[in-house]
C-alpha positions as CSV (number, residue, x, y, z in Angstrom):
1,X,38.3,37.5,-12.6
2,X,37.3,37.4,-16.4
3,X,37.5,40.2,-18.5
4,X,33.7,39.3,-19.6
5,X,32.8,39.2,-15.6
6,X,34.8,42.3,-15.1
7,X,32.5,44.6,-17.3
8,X,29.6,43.5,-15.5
9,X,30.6,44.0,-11.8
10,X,29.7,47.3,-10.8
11,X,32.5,46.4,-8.0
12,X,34.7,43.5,-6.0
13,X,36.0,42.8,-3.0
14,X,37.9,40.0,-1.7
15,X,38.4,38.7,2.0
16,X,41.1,36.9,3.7
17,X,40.8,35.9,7.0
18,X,38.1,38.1,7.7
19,X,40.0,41.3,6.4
20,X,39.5,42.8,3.1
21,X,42.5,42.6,1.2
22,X,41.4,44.2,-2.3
23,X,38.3,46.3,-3.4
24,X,37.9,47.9,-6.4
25,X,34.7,50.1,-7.8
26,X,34.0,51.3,-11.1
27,X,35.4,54.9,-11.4
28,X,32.2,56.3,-13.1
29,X,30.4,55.2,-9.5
30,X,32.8,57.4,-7.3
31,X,32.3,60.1,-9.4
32,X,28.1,59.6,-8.2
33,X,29.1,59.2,-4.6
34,X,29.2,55.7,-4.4
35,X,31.0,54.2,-1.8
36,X,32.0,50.7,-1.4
37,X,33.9,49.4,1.4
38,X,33.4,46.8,4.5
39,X,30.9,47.4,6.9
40,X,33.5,48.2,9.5
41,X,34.6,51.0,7.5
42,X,31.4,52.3,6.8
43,X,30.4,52.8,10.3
44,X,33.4,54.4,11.2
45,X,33.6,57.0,8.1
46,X,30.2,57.0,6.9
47,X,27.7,56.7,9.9
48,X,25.3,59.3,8.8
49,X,24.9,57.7,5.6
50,X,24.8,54.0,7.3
51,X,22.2,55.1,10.0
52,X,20.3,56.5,6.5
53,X,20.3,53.6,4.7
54,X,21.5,50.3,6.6
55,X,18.3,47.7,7.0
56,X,16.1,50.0,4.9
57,X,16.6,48.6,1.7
58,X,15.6,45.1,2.4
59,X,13.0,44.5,5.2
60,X,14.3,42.3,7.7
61,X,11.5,40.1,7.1
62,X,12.5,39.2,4.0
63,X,15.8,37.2,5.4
């Protein structure tokens, strides 16, 4: 990724196969709580906050 692109993603992932293979997040994010990870993760070791939040955001009839 670009340097320039760098300093505007907030984070990245990238996917092989269907399995993340890198992620990074912005360290001044983690320090707010912000968690980034797959989905599969999530569930598994944040459900309270993906039961909180998961479909909420965007109304499914927006899709």
């Amino acid at each position: 990724i670009p340097e320039a692109e760098k300093a505007s993603l907030a984070g990245v992932g990238a996917q092989y196969d269907s399995e993340v293979v890198y992620h990074s997040i912005k360290e001044d994010l983690v320090k707010q709580g912000v968690v980034y990870t797959d989905m599969e993760s999530a569930i598994k070791e944040y459900e309270d906050i993906v039961k909180e939040y998961f479909m909420k955001c965007v109304p499914p009839s927006d899709h």
